[in-house]
N, C-alpha and C positions, 0 to 999 in steps of 0.2 A: 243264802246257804240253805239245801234242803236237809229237816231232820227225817232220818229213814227210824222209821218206825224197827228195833229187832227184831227179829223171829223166835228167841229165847229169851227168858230175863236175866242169863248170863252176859248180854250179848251187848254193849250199848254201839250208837254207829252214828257218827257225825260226818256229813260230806259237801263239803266245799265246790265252787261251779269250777271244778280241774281245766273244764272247757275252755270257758272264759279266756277272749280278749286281752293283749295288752292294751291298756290304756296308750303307751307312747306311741307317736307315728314315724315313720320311712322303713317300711321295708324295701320298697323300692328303689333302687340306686339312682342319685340326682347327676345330672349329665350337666349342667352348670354348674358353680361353685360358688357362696358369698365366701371364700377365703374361708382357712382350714384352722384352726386353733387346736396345739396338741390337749390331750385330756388324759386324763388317769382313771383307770376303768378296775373294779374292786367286784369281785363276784363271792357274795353272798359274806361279805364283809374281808374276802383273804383278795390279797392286791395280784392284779396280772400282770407278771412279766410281760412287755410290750416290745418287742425291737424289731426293725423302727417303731418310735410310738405311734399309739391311735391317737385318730384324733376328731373333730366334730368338723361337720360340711355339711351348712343350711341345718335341715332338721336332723337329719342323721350321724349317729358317730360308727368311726371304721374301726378297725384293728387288722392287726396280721393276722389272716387266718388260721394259721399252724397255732398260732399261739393263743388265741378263741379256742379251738379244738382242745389243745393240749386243756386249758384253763378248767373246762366246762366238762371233759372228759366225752365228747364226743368226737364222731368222723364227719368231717365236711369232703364230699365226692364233687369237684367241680365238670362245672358244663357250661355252655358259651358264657353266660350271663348271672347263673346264680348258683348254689351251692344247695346238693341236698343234703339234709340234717339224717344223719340215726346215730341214736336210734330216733324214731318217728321215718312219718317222710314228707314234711313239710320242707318246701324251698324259702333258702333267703337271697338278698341280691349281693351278687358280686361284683368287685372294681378292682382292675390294676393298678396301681402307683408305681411307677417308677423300677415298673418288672416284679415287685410283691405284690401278691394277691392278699387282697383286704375284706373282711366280710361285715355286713351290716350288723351291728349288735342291737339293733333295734329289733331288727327282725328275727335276731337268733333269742330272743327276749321272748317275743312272740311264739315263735317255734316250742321252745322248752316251757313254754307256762312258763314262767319267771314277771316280775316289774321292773321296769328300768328308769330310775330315779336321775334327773340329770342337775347337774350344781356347775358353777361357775367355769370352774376346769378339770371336770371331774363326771363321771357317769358308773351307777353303781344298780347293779343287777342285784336283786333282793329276790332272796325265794318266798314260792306262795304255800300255804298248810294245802293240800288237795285233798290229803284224807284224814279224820281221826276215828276210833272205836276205840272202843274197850269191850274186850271177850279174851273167854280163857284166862283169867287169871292180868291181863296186862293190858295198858295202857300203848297204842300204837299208832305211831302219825307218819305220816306220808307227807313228802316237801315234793315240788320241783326240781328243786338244787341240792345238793350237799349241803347241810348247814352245821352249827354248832348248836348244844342247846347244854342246859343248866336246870339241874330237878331238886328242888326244894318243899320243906312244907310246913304250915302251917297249923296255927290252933285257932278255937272258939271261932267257928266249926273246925273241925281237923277237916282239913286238903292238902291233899299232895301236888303241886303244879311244876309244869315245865315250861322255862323260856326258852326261845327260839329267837336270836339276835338275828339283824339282816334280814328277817321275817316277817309278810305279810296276808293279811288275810284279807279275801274278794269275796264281798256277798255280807259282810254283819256278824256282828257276832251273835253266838245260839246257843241254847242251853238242849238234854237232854237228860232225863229223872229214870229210875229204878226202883222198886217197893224190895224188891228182892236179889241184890247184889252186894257185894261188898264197896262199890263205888254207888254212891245216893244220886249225885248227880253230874255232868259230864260238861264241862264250860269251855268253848275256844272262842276267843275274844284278842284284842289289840295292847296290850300293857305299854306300850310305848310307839312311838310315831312310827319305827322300825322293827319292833319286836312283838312278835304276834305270845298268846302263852294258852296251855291248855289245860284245864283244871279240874281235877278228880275230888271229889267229896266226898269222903268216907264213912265210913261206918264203925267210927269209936280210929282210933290212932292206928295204922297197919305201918307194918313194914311195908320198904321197897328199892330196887335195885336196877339200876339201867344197865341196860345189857347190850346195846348198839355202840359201836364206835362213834367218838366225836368227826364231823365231816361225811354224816349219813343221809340217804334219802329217804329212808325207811328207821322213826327211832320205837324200842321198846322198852318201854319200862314194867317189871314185875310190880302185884300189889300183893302182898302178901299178908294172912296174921301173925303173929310173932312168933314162929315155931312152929308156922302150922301149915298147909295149902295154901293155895295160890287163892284158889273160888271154894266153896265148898260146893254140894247139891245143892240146886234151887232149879221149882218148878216155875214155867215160864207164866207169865199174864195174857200169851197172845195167843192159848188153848191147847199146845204144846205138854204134853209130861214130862218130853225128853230131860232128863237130868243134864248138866253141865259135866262135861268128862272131865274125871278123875281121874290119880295112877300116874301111872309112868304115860309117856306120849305116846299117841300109836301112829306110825310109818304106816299109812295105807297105800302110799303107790307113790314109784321112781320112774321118770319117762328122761330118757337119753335123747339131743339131739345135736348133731354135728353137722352147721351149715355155712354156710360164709365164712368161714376160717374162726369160727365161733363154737363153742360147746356149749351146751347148756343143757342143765339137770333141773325139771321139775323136779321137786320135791311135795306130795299131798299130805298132810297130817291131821289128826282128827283134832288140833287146835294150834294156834298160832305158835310156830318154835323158834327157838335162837341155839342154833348150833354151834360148837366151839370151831374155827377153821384150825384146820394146822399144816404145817409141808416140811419137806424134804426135798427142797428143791436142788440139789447138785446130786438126789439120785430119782428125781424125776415121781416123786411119790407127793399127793397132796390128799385129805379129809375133811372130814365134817362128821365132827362126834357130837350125837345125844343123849342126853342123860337126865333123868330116867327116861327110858325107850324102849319100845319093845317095836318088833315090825307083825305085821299080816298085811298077807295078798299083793305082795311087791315082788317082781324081780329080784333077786339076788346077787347073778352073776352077768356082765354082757361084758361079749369078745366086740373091740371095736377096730374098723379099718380104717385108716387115714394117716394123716403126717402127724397127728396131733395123740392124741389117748393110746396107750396100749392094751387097755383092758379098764373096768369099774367093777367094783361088787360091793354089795351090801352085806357087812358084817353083823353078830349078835353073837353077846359070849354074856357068861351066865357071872355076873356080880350080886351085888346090892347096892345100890339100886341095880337092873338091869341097866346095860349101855347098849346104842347101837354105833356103827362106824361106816361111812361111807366113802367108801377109797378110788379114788384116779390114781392109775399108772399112767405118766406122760412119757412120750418118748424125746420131748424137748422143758427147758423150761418153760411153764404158763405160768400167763397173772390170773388170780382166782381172785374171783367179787362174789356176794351173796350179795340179792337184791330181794324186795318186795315180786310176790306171783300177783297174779290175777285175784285173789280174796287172803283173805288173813291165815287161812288154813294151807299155803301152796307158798315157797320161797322161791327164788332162783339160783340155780349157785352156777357162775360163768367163768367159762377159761376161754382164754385166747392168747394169742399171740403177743410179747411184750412189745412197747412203742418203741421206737429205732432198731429194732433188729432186724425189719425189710431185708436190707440189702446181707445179711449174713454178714462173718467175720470179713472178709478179705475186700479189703478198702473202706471198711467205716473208719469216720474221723471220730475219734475220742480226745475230747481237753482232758490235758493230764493240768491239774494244778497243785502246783507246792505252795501250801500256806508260808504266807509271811515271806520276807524278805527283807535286803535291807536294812533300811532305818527301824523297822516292825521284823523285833527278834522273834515275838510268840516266846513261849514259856522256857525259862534256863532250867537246869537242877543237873544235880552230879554231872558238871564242867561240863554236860551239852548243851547246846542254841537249836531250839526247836527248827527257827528257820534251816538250819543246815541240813538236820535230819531228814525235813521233807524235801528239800530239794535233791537229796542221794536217790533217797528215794523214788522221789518222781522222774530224776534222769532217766533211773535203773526201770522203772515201768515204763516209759517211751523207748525205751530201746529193748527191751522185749516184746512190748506192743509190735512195734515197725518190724522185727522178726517172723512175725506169728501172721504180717499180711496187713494189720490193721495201719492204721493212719493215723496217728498220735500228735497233738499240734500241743508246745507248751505254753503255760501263761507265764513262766520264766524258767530262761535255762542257766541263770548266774544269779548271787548275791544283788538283786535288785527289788528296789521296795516296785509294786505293783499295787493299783487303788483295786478293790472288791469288784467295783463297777467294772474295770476293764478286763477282770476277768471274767466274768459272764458275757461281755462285749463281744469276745470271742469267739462266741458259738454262730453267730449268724453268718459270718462274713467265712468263714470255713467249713457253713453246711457239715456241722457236728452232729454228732445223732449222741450221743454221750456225753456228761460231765465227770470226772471225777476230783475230786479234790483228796489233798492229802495233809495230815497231818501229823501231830503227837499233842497229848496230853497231858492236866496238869493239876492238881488239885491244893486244896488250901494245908493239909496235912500229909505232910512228907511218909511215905511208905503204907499209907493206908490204903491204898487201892491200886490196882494191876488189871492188864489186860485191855483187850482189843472192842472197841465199839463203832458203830459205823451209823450215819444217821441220813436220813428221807425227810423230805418235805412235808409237812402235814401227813395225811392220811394217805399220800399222793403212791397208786397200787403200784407203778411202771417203776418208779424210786423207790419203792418199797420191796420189789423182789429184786432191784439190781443192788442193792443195800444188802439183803440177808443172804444172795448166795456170794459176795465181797468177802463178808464174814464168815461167813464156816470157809470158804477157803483158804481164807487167812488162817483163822485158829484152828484149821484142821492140818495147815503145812509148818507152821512152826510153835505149835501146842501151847501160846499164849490162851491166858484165860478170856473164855469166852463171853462177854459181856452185853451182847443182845446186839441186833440192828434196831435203831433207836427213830420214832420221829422228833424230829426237830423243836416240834412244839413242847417238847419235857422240858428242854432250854431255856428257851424264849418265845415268848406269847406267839411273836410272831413268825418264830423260826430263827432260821439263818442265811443272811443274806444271801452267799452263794449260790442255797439250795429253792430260795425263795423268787429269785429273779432268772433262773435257769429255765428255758423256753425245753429244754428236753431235758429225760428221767437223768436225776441227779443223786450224787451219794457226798458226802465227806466221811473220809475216815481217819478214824482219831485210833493210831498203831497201838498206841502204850504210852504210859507216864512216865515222863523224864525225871518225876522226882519221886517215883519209886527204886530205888537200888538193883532190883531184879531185870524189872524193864529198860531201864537205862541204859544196863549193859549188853544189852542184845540190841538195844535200837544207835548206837553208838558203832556196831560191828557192821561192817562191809558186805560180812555173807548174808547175814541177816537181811538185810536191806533187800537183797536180789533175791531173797526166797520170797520175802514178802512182796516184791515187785511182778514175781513169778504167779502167786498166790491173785493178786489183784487180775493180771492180766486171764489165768484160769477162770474166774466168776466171770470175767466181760466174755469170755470164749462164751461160757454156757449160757447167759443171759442171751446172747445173738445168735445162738442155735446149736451152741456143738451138743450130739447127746450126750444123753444121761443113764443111767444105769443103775437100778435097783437093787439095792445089796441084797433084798429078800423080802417074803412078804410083810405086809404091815398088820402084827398079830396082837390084837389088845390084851397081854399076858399080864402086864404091868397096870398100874392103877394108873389114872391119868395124868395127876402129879410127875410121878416116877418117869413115864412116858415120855411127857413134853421132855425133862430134863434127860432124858438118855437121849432125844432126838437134837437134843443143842438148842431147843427155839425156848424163846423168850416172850409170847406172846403174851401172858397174865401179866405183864411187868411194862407190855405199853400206853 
């Protein structure tokens, strides 16, 4: 690991060989075979849906390709014999089985900096740290992969450290020291066989606040004094006077660019930011608010031509703090990612096109699944059987489906128990580009809770905007209480099965609670059902391209609070 000397003594900068070799071998695809042993493959500790599964042959293990891609959140482009990887553009090797293409996961290992650890019947891709610093006020690491991390801290010394499970580190671990910060000194090291940690040493007890999503590549953590700034002024030791910037953030420059069926907004600022996202996806509106913010020497307004943007501009409207607002009008729905830029002062923010909507509405296969069945009622209360209700229901959404053009396949059309497994089984074998599942709700105390939620797999972005625009169409067509689009992980560590083993963007949605009085009797009614069945099938319409349509512009009148909830989203609550 090389330590880079800062250029400020606000500044500190630890960097890892990103370059760096996988250690495992076969990228090359082996053309004999010692016999194939299936294997269970886990990327950066969350498990990959497989079907058919991967498996190991000689040194190499395979997988389905689509479901590598899906897993890893890349595109695999095939061509005679290997796959190229982007982003990057490293090739790995390809092999048919059996009419599915299979790609190397050793070499997709290699491709993405990643380690690939292999066990008995089992092969588990661990991300590597590539980058850490501390500038601006904040603590910033840079993975490989998506990963999870946990920020804790400590006394006698006071540090604040972060673990990163699934996590390793190439090169040793390395220290880096400060006379004049508010972190003393800066440590990324090994805390466990798989868990890499990185640890800030303070200067007397500070607050601190993570402000990245779990399931990030890019994590940030705030260091703050307790009521006060981030950093204060300090002059540098490397001959430097420059002060550490203060204030609100400064927006120095916005660059647009629309290429590959991809968007992408530079974002430059005069220290590392974490912008709040937010959208408006069923009328085509999405942002990126900062706060405190103020802009100079940026574009403000750009008219854009294509299938994709209608226009962007960069908003500033006069509070306290100052905010600024950075708005996309889409003419379709997009999935929106903020990623790490080129240095700690530059972000990304990407839209593009959601995964299965290629082919548009007319002939995509969606699984409609009605939970439970059967021997497996799912939840009773005021004389209904959960199983009944989702199944009205998911009739009633396949046969609006198959109206509207799409191609609706069920995982039961009668009172029959069905295993979890065979209904995800059903995605491969009828080349589904959709799951949805359906359900109702249920809680331990009768009439305390109401309303409509809808849940995504982890952080997973494709299931996460087919999830939130499910939901406002729902609670915007029959004015149930609106209850947020949820990840899975709020549940269960691991999620839910359905949504966990689904090789394409998956949702479950939970209508209402059968043992709320309110809810009961609306989810018990016939019309109901088919509004809500109408409601479902409107979200898959706009998910797969129908437009969208701006009620008007997006004007920061309201305080942000206020905002989020006049807009319906639920994003501080995930």
């Amino acid at each position: 690991m090389k330590i880079c000397k800062p250029a400020v003594a606000a500044a500190l900068l630890l960097l890892s060989g990103a370059g760096a070799h996988a250690a495992a071998p076969g990228q090359a695809a082996k053309t004999g075979h010692s016999g194939r042993q299936a294997c269970a493959i886990t990327v950066a500790g969350a498990p990959m849906a497989c079907n058919p599964p991967a498996f190991f042959e000689g040194s190499d293990a395979w997988a389905p390709a689509d479901d590598a891609a899906r897993a890893l959140s890349i595109t695999l482009k095939a061509d005679a014999n290997s796959f190229a990887v982007t982003p990057g553009s490293k090739k790995v090797a390809r092999k048919a089985v059996d009419g599915q293409d299979y790609v190397s996961m050793y070499g997709l290992a290699e491709a993405l900096n990643a380690s690939a650890v292999r066990g008995s019947n089992s092969l588990s891709l661990l991300a590597r740290i590539t980058d850490v610093r501390y500038a601006g006020g904040q603590i910033r690491v840079a993975t490989s992969l998506p990963v999870r991390y946990e920020v804790k801290r400590l006394s006698s010394p006071e540090r604040i450290y972060i673990d990163f499970p699934n996590t390793v580190l190439v090169g040793g671990s390395n220290e880096t020291r400060s006379k004049s910060s508010n972190v003393k000194a800066l440590r990324v090291g090994q805390a466990g066989a798989t868990t890499a940690r990185v640890t800030a040493e303070t200067v007397g007890r500070l607050d601190f606040s993570a402000i990245s999503p779990q399931r990030s590549e890019s994590i940030a953590v705030t260091i703050r004094s307790p009521g006060g700034l981030s950093e204060p002024k300090t002059a540098s030791t490397g001959g430097s006077s420059d002060p550490a910037p203060t204030g609100p953030l400064t927006i120095k420059d916005v660059r647009l660019d629309t290429a590959d069926g991809i968007v992408r907004v530079v974002i430059s600022t005069d220290r590392p930011a974490s912008p709040e996202l937010g959208q408006r996806l069923s009328e085509g509106q999405l942002w990126l608010d900062f706060s405190p913010a103020v802009v100079v020497s940026a574009d403000r307004q750009w008219n854009v031509a294509g299938q994709l943007l209608q226009s962007m501009r960069l908003d500033s409207f006069p509070s306290s703090p100052p905010r600024s607002r950075l708005v996309a009008e889409t003419r379709r729905l997009l999935v929106s990612r903020i990623k790490a830029g080129s240095s700690p002062n530059e972000l990304v923010w990407e839209m593009s096109v959601p995964d299965g909507s290629e082919q548009g509405l007319r002939g995509t296969t969606v699984i409609i699944d009605p939970g439970h069945g059967g021997k497996d009622t799912g939840a009773t209360g005021n004389a209904l059987r959960e199983k009944d209700i989702n199944l009205a229901i998911g009739l009633a959404t396949a046969e609006e489906a198959r109206n509207r053009g799409l191609n609706p396949v069920l995982t039961r059309d009668s009172d029959v128990f069905v295993s979890l497994g065979y209904r995800t089984d059903q995605i491969k074998p009828n080349n589904a580009s959709l799951f949805v599942s359906i359900h109702s709700n249920s809680n331990t105390r009768a009439n305390s809770t109401s309303g409509t939620e809808v849940y995504y797999h982890n952080q997973e972005p494709n299931s996460r905007a087919l999830a939130q625009i499910v939901h406002d169409k729902i609670t915007a067509a029959t004015d149930m209480p609106a209850r947020g689009a949820r990840s899975d992980t709020k549940l269960y560590r691991t999620g839910l099965f359905v949504l966990r083993n689904s090789s394409v963007p998956a949702i479950l949605v939970e209508v209402g609670y059968v043992n709320h009085a309110r809810d009961a009797s609306r989810l018990g009614d016939a019309d109901f059902q088919k509004q809500v069945a109408r409601a479902i099938v409107d979200g898959i319409s706009v998910y797969l391209g129908a437009p969208v349509q701006a009620k008007g512009p997006l004007r920061p009148g309201l305080g942000l609070g206020n905002y989020y909830a006049s807009a319906g989203q639920a994003y501080k609550d995930r």
